[in-house]
C-alpha positions in Angstrom: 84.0 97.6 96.8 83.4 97.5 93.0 86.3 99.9 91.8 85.4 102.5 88.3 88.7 101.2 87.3 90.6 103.3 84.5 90.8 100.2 82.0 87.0 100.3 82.2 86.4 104.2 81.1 89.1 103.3 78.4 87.1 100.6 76.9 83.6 102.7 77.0 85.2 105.5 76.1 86.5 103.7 72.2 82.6 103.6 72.0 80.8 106.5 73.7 84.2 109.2 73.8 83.8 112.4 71.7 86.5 114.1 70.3 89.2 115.7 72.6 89.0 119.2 73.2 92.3 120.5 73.4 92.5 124.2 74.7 95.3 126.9 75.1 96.6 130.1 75.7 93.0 132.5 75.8 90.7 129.9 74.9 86.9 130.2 75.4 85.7 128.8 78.6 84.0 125.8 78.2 81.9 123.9 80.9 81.2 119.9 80.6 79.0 117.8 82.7 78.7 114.5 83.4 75.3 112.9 85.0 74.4 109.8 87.4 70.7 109.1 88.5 70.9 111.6 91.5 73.5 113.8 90.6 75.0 115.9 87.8 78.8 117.5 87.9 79.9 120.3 86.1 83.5 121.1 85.4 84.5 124.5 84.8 87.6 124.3 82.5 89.0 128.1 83.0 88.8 128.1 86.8 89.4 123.7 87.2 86.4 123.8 89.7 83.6 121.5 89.6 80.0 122.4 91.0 77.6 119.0 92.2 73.6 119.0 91.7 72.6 116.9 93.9 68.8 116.4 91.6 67.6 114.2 93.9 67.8 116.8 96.8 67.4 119.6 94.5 70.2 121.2 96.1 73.9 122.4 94.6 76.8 122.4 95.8 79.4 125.0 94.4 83.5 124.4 94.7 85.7 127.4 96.1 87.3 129.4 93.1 90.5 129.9 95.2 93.4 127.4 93.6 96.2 129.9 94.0 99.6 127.3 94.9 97.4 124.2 94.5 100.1 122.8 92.5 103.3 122.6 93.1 105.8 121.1 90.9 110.1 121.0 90.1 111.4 121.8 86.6 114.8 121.9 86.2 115.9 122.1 89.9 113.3 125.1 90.5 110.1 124.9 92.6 106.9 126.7 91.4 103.4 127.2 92.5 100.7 127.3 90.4 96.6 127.2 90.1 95.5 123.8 88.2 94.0 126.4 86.1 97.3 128.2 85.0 97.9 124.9 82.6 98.6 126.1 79.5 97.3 123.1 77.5 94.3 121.3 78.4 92.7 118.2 76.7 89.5 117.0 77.6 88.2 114.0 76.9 84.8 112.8 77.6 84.2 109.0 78.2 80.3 108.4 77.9 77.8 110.4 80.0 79.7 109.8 83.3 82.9 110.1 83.1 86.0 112.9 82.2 89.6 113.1 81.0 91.2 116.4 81.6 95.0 115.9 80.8 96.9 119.3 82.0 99.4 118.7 79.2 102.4 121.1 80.4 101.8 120.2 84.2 102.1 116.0 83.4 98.8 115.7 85.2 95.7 114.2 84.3 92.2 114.4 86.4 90.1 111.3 85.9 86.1 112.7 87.2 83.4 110.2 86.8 80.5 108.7 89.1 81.3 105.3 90.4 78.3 103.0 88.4 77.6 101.1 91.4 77.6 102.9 94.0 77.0 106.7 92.6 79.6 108.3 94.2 81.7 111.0 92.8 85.4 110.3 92.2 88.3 112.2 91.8 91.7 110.7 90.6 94.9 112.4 90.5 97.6 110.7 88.2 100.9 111.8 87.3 102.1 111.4 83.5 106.0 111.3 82.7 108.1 112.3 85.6 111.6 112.3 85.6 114.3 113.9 87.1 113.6 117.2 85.1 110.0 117.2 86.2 108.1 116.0 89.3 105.3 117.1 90.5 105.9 117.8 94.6 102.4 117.9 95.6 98.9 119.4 95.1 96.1 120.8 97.6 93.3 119.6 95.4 89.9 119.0 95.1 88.7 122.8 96.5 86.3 122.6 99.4 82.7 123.0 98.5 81.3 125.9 99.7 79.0 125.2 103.0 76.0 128.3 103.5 76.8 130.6 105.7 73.4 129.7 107.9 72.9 128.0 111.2 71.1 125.2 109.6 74.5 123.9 107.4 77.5 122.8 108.7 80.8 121.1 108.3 82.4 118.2 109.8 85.9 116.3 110.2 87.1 113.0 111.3 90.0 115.0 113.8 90.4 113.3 117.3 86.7 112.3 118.3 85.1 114.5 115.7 84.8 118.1 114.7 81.3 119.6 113.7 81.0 123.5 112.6 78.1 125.3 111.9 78.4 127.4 108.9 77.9 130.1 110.9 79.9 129.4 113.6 80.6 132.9 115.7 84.6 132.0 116.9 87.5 131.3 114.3 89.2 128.5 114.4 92.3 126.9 113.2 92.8 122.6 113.1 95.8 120.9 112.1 97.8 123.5 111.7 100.3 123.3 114.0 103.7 124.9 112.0 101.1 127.2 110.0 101.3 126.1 106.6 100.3 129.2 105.3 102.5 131.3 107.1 105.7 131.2 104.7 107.9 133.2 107.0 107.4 130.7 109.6 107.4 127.7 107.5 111.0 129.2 106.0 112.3 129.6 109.4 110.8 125.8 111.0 112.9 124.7 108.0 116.1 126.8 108.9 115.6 125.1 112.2 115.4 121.8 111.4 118.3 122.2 108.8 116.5 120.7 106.0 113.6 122.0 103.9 110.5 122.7 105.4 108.0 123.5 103.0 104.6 121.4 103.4 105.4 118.8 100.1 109.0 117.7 101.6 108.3 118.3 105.2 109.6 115.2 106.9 107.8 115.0 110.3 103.8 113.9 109.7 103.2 114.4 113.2 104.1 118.1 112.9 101.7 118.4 109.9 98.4 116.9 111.0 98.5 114.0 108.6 95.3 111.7 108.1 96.6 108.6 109.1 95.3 105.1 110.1 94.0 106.0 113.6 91.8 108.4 112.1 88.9 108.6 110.2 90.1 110.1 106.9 87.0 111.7 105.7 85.2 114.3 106.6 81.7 116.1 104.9 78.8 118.9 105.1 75.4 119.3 105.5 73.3 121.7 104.1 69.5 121.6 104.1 68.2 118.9 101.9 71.8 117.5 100.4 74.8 116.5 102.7 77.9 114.4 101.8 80.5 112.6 102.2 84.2 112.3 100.9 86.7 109.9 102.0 90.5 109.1 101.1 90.7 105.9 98.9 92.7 103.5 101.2 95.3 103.1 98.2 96.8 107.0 99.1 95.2 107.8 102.4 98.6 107.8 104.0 100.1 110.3 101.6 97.7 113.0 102.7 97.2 115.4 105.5 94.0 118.3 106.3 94.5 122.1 107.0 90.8 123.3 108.7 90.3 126.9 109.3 86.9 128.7 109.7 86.9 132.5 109.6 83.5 134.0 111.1 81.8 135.3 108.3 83.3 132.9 105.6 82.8 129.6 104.2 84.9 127.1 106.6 88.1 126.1 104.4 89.7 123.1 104.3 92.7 122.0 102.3 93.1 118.1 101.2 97.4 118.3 101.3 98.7 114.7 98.4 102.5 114.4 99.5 105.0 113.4 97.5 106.2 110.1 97.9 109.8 109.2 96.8 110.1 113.0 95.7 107.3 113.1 93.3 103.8 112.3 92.9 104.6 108.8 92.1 101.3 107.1 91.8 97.7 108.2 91.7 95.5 109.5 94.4 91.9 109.2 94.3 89.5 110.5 96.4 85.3 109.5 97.2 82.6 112.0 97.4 79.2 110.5 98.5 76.0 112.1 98.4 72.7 111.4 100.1 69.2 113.3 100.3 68.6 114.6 103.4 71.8 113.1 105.6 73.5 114.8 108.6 76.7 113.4 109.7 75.6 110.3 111.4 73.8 109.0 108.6 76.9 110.2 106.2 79.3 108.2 108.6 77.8 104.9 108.2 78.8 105.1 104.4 82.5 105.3 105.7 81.5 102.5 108.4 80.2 100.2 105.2 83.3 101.2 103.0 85.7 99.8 105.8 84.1 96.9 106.4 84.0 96.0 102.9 87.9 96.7 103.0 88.0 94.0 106.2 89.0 96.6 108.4 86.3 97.2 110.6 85.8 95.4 114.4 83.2 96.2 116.4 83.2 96.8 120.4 81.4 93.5 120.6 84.1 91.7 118.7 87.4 93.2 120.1 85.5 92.5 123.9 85.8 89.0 122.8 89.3 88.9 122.0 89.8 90.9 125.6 87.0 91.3 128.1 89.2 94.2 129.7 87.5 96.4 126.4 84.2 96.5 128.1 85.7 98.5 131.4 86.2 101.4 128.6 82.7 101.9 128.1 82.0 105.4 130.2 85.6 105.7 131.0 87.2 108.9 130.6 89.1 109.6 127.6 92.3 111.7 128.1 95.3 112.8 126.8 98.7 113.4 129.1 101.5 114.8 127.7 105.1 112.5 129.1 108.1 114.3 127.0 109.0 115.7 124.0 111.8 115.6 121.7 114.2 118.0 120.3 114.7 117.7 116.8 117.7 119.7 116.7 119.3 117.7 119.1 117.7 114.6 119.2 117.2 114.5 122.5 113.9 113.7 124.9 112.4 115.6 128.0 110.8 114.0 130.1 107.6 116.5 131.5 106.1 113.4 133.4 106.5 110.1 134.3 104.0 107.3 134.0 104.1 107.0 137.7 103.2 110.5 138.2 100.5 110.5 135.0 98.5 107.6 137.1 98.6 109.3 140.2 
């Protein structure tokens, strides 16, 4: 896939970039926009939101204001929580019609936005600038969901086990990968007393405790509303650095929290994710985007394929699928219990 590389918005941007806009303390807000064919995207500066209209649907979609501890960094030995729209200092710095650089001076973090020329999609890029050992930036929950109408007719979806679809009015609440409640600090505080070692979500240690996106799932996930749906997907550079928090409340938009983890401590290198938008696409049309993106990557093998390499591939087709639970292991301890055995699972 044909990458919007940052060496390439460097070099249009010594001919097409305006001057930097550099912002502190009260400043006005200030909105920018940059455009493809189908789509426009608007960055709100005071809030570090940014709204899609999808023209060629006639639709828009509008990011969640929420950012409160969407950025979590260590100065000096001390944690803090912040909003990417608490930074003090912001320079922005437009790179022709399609492309951003927002450069959150004091937080060492700069947001690259622009549409991807050849294939239109919406990108976001995290990169860290200058960490050392007085400054490292621990994680961020960032970009903010956009918010899916509350109607029967829209809907979310996730790639979590064989696929998770909710209706934007869905009547029951519910809570996915979630399983040591990341937003319960009391219990977070006390998983980590247990464990002996912190357990806040950017150091936590165990991915299989916190729902991470990994390689045996599908790390994307998307909505639909009425006209417009999209897609976004994990860049395969930092999809394993990542992990999801879903929770709908009745009433509410559904939430969803994209988690970047540290890696050696800090944020280390950049994380970048896809957003993909189509006129008039559910979720099966949306997934073959992700299907097409993979097998550009080399990574995909159909049923058809793997049957060749072992005929035993085509008993699985109407089998049941099911999961059996054979021990577990005590993390205090280090030990394993055995529930079942594999005798007694076939059986």
């Amino acid at each position: 896939m044909s990458r919007f590389k940052l060496s390439t918005v460097l070099r249009i941007g010594l001919v097409l970039a305006l001057p930097a806009v550099l912002l502190a303390g009260n400043a006005i807000a200030a909105n920018y926009k940059i455009t493809a064919g189908h789509a426009e995207a608007i960055l709100e500066l005071e809030t570090m939101s940014v709204d899609v209209n999808h023209r060629a649907a006639g639709v828009s979609w509008k990011m969640s204001r929420a950012g409160a501890g969407e950025f979590v960094y260590e100065q000096d030995g001390e944690i803090h929580e912040a909003s990417l729209a608490d930074a003090k200092i912001k320079t922005v710095t437009r790179l022709g019609e399609s492309a951003l650089l927002v450069v959150l001076e004091d937080f060492r973090l700069e947001l690259l936005l622009y549409f991807e020329q050849d294939t239109g999609e919406l990108v976001f890029k995290l990169s860290p600038r200058e960490e050392d050992h007085n400054f490292r930036i621990k994680g961020i929950i960032y970009p903010r969901p956009f918010e899916v109408p509350i109607r029967p007719d829209s809907y979310s979806f996730f790639g979590i086990g064989q696929g998770v679809l909710i209706p934007g009015d869905w009547p029951e609440q519910e809570d996915m990968l979630n399983p040591i409640q990341l937003d319960d600090r009391r219990r977070f505080e006390l998983f980590g007393e247990l464990m002996d070692r912190p357990g806040h979500w950017w150091d936590h240690q165990e991915w299989d405790q916190a729902g991470l996106i990994y390689s045996e799932r599908m790390a994307c996930f998307g909505a639909y509303q009425p006209g417009s749906g999209w897609l976004a997907y994990i860049d395969d550079g930092s999809r394993m650095d990542n992990f999801m928090h879903v929770r709908h409340v009745p009433g509410k938009h559904t939430d969803y929290k994209v988690y970047w983890r540290p890696s050696m401590g800090s944020l280390s290198y950049p994380r970048i994710i896809r957003y993909y938008f189509q006129k008039d696409a559910g979720y099966a049309e949306l997934i073959r985007h992700y299907r097409a993106y993979y097998e550009k990557l080399g990574y995909l093998k159909t049923l058809s394929e793997k049957n060749r390499d072992n005929p035993n591939v085509e008993q699985l087709k109407g089998a049941v699928n099911l999961r059996a639970r054979v021990g577990r292991k005590d993390h205090r301890t280090f030990k394993f219990e055995i529930y079942n055995t594999f005798t007694q699972i076939g059986a």
